[in-house]
LOMAR-431858 format. One line per field, with one value per atom (N, C-alpha, C): residue in one letter; atom name; x negated, z, y; residue number from 1. Coordinates in pm, whole numbers, plus 50000, padded with zeros to 5 digits. Layout:
% LOMAR-431858
residu <- (a	...)
atome <- (CA	...)
x <- (X	...)
z <- (Z	...)
y <- (Y	...)
num <- (NUM	...)
//
This chain:
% LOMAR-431858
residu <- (x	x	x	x	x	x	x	x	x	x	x	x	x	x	x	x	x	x	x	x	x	x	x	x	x	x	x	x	x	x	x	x	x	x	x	x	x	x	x	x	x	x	x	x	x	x	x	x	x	x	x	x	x	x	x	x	x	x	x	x	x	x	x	x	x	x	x	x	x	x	x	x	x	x	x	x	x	x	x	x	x	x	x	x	x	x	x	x	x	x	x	x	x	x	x	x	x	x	x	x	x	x	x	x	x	x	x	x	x	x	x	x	x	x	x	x	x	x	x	x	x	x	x	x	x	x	x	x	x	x	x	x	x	x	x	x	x	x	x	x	x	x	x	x	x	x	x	x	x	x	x	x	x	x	x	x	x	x	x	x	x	x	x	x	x	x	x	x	x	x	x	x	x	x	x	x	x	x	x	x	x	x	x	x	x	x	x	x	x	x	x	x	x	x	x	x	x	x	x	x	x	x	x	x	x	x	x	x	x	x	x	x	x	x	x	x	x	x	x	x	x	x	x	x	x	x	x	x	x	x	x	x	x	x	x	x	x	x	x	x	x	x	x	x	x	x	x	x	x	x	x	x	x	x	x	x	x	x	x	x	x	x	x	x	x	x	x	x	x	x	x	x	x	x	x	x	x	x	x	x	x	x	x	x	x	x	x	x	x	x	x	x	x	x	x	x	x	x	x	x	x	x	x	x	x	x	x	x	x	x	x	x	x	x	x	x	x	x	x	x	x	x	x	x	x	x	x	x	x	x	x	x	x	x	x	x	x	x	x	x	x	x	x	x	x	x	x	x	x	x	x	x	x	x	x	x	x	x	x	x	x	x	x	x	x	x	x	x	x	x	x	x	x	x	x	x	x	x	x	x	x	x	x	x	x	x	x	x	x	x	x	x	x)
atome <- (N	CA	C	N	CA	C	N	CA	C	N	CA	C	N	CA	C	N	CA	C	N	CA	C	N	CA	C	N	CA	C	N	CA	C	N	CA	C	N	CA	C	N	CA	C	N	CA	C	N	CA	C	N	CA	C	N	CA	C	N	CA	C	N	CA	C	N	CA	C	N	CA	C	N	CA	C	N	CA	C	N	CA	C	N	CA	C	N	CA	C	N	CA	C	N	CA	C	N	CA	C	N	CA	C	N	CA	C	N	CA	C	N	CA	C	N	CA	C	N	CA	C	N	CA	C	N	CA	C	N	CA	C	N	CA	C	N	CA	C	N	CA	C	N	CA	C	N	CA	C	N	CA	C	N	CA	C	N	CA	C	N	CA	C	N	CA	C	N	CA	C	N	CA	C	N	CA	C	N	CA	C	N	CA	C	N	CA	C	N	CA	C	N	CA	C	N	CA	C	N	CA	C	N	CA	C	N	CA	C	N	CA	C	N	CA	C	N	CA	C	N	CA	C	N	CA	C	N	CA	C	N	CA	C	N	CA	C	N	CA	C	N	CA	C	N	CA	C	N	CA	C	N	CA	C	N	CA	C	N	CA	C	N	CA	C	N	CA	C	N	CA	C	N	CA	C	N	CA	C	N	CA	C	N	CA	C	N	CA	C	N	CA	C	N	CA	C	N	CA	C	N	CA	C	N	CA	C	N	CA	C	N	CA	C	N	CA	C	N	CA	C	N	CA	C	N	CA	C	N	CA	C	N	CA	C	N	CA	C	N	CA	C	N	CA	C	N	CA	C	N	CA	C	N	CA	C	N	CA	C	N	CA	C	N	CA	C	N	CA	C	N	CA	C	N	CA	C	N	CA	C	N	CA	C	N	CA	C	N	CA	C	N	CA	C	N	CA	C	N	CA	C	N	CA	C	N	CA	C	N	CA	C	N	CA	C	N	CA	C	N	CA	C	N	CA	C	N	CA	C	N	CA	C	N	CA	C	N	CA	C	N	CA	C	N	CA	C	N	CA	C	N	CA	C	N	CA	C)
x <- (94959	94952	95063	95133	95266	95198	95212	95168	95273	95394	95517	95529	95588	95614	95536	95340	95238	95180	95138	95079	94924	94887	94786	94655	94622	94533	94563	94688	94720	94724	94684	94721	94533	94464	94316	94265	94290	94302	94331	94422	94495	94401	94386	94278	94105	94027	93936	93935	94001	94035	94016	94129	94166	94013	93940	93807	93729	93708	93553	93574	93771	93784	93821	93712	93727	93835	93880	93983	94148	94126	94284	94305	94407	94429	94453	94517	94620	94704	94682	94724	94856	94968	95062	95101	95074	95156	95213	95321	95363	95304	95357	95262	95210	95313	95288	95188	95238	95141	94987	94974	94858	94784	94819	94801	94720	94776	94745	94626	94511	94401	94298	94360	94305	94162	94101	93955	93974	94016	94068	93977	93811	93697	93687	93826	93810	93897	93936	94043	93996	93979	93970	94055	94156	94299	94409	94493	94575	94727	94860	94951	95062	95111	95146	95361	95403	95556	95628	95653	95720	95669	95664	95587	95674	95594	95650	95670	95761	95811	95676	95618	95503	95354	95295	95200	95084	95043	94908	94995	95093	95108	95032	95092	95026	94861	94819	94672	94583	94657	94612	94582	94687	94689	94608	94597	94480	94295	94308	94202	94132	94243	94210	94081	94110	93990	93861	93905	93741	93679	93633	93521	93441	93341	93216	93189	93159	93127	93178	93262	93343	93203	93213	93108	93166	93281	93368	93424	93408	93531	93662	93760	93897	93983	94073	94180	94313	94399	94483	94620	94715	94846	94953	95040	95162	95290	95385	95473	95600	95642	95759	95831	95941	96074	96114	96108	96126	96335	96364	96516	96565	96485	96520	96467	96534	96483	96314	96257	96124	96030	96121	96038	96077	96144	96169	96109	96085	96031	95870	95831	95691	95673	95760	95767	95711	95798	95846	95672	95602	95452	95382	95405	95307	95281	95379	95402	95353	95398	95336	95178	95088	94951	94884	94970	94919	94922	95040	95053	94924	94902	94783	94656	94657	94529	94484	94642	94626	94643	94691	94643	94447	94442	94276	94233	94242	94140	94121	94259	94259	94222	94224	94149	93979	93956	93825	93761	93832	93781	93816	93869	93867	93772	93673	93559	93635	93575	93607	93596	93720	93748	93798	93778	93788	94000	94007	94193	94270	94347	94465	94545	94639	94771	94844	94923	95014	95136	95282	95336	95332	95420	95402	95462	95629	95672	95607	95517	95410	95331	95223	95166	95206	95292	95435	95397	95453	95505	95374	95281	95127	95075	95112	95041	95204	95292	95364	95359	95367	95346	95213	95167	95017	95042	95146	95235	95339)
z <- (81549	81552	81641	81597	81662	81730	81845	81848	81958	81965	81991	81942	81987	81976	81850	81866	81773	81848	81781	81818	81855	81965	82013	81891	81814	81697	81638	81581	81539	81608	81751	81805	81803	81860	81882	81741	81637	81508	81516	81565	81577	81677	81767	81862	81835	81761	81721	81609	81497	81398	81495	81623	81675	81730	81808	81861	81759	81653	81537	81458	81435	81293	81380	81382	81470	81377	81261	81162	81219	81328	81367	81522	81541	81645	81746	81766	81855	81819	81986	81961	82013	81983	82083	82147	82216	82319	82445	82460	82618	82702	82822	82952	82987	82963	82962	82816	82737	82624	82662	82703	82734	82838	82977	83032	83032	82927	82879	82811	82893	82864	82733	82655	82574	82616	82507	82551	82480	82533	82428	82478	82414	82455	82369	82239	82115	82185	82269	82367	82440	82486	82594	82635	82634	82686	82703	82802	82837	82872	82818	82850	82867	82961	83058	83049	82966	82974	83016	83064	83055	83203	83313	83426	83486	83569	83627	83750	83781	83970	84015	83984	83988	83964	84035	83975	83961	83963	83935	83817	83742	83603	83488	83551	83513	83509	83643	83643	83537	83543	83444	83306	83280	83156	83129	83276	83262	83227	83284	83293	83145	83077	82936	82899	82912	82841	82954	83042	83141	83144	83028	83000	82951	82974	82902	82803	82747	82626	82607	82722	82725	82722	82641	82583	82650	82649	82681	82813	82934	83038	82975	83018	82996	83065	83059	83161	83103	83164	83223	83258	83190	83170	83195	83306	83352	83328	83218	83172	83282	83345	83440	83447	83413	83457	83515	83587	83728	83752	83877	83880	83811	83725	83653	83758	83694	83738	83752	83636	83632	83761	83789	83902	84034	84021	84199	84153	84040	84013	84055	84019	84045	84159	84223	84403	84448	84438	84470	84458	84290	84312	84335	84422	84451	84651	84706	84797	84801	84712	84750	84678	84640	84613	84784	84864	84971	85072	85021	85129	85094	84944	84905	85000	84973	84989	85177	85248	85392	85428	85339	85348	85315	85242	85204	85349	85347	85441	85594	85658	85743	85761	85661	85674	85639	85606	85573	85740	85799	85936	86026	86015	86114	86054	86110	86089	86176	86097	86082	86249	86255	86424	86490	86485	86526	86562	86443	86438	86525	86601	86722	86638	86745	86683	86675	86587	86511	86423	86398	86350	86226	86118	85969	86031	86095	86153	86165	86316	86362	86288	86175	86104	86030	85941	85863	85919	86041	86144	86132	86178	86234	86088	86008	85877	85846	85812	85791	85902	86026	86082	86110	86029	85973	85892	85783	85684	85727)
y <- (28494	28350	28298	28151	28121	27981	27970	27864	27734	27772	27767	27620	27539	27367	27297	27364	27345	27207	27088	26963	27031	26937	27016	27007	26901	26998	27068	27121	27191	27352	27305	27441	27510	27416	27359	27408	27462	27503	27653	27643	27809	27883	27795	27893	27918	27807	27800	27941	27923	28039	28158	28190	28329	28356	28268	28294	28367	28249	28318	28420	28454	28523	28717	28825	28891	28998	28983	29017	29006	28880	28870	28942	29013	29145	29044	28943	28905	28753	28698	28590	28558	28526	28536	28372	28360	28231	28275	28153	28157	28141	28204	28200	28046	27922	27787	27721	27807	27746	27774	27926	28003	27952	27862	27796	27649	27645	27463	27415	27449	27384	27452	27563	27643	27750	27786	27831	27988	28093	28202	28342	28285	28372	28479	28461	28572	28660	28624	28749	28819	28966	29057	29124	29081	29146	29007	29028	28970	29057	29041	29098	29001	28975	28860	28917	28916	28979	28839	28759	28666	28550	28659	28627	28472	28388	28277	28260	28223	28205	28153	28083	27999	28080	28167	28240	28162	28076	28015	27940	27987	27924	28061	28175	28319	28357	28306	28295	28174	28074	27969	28015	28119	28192	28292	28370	28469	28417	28312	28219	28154	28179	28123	28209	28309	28432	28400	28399	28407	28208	28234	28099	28110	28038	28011	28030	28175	28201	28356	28402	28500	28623	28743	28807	29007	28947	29108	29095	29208	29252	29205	29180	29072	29153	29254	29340	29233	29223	29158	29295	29276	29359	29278	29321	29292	29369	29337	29385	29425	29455	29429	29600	29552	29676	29694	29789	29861	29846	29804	29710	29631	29532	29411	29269	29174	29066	29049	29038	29075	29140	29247	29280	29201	29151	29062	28919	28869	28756	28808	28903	29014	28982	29033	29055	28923	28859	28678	28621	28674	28577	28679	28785	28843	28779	28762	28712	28589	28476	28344	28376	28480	28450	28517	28568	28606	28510	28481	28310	28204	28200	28103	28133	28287	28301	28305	28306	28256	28149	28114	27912	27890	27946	27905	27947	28105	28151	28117	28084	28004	27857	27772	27614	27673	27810	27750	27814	27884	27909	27799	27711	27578	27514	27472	27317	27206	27124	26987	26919	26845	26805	26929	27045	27168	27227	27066	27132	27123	27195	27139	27085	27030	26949	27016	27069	27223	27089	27132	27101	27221	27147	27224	27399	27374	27496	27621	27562	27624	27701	27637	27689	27760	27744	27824	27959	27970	28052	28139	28082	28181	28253	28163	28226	28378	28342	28436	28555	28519	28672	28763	28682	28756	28875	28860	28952	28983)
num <- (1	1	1	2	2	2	3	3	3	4	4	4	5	5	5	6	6	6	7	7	7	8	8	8	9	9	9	10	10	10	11	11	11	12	12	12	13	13	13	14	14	14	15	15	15	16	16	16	17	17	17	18	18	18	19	19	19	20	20	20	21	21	21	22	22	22	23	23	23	24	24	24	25	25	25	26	26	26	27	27	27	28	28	28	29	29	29	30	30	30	31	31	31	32	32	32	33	33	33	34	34	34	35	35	35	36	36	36	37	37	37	38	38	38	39	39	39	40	40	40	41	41	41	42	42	42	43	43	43	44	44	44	45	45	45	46	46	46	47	47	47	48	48	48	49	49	49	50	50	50	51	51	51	52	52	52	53	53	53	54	54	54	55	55	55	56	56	56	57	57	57	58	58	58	59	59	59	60	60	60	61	61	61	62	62	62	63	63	63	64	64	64	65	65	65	66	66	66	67	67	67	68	68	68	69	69	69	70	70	70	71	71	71	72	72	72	73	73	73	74	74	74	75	75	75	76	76	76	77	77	77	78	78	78	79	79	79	80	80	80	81	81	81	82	82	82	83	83	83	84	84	84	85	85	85	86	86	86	87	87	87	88	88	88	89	89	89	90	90	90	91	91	91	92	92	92	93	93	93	94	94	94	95	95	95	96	96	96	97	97	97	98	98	98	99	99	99	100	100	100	101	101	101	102	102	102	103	103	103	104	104	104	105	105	105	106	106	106	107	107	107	108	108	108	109	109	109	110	110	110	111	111	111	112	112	112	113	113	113	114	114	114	115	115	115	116	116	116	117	117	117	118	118	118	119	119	119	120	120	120	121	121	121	122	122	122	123	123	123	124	124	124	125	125	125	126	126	126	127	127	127	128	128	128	129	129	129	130	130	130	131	131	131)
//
C-alpha cells in the first residue's frame, strides 16, 4: 500500500482496508506519514528505515500500532548501517530521548513552590552532567 501524497480519506481508506483485510502483508508509509494521526492495529511489526533527527517523530510512528484495539505484541525494527549517516542520526535521537527523559524525571521530583531560581544554562548544565 502507497500512501505517499494520498488525501487524507483517501489514505483513512488505505488504512481501514490494511487493518480488516488480514490477506495484505504490509503497509508501507513514511516515518511522517506513519506519524500522522493513523490507527494501524492491523500491524504487529514496525520497521522504521528512514529514522528522524527528531525522535518523537519515530515514536509517533511506532505509536500507530499500539492503540485501542491492538490484539498482537507490536516489535518495532530499526534499520541503521553501521558508518553511515544513519547511524549518527541514530546516535543524535538516541541522546536527545535521554535528555527527554531527564527533563521529565527531574520536574517530576520538584513539587510545586519547591523550585529554586536556576537560569536555563544552569539547568542545561545539571541535567547533561548527569550523562
Amino acid at each position: 500500500m502507497h500512501t505517499r501524497s494520498t488525501q487524507v480519506a483517501e489514505r483513512q481508506t488505505i488504512v481501514d482496508t490494511f487493518n480488516n483485510d488480514t490477506s495484505i502483508f504490509a503497509c508501507l508509509l513514511s516515518t511522517r506519514a506513519g506519524g500522522q494521526g493513523l490507527n494501524l492495529t492491523g500491524a504487529d511489526t514496525v520497521v522504521i528505515h528512514d529514522m528522524d533527527f527528531n525522535p518523537q517523530i519515530d515514536r509517533q510512528a511506532e505509536d500507530r500500532c499500539h492503540r485501542i484495539g491492538q490484539t498482537k505484541p507490536v516489535t518495532i525494527y530499526r534499520l541503521v548501517t553501521k558508518g553511515t549517516v544513519d547511524e549518527n542520526v541514530y546516535e543524535i535521537a538516541k541522546r536527545k530521548l535521554g535528555l527527554d527523559a531527564a527533563v521529565l524525571e527531574s520536574t517530576e521530583e520538584i513539587k510545586e513552590g519547591d523550585m529554586p531560581e536556576k537560569t536555563m544554562g544552569e539547568i542545561l548544565s545539571a541535567i547533561l552532567l548527569k550523562y
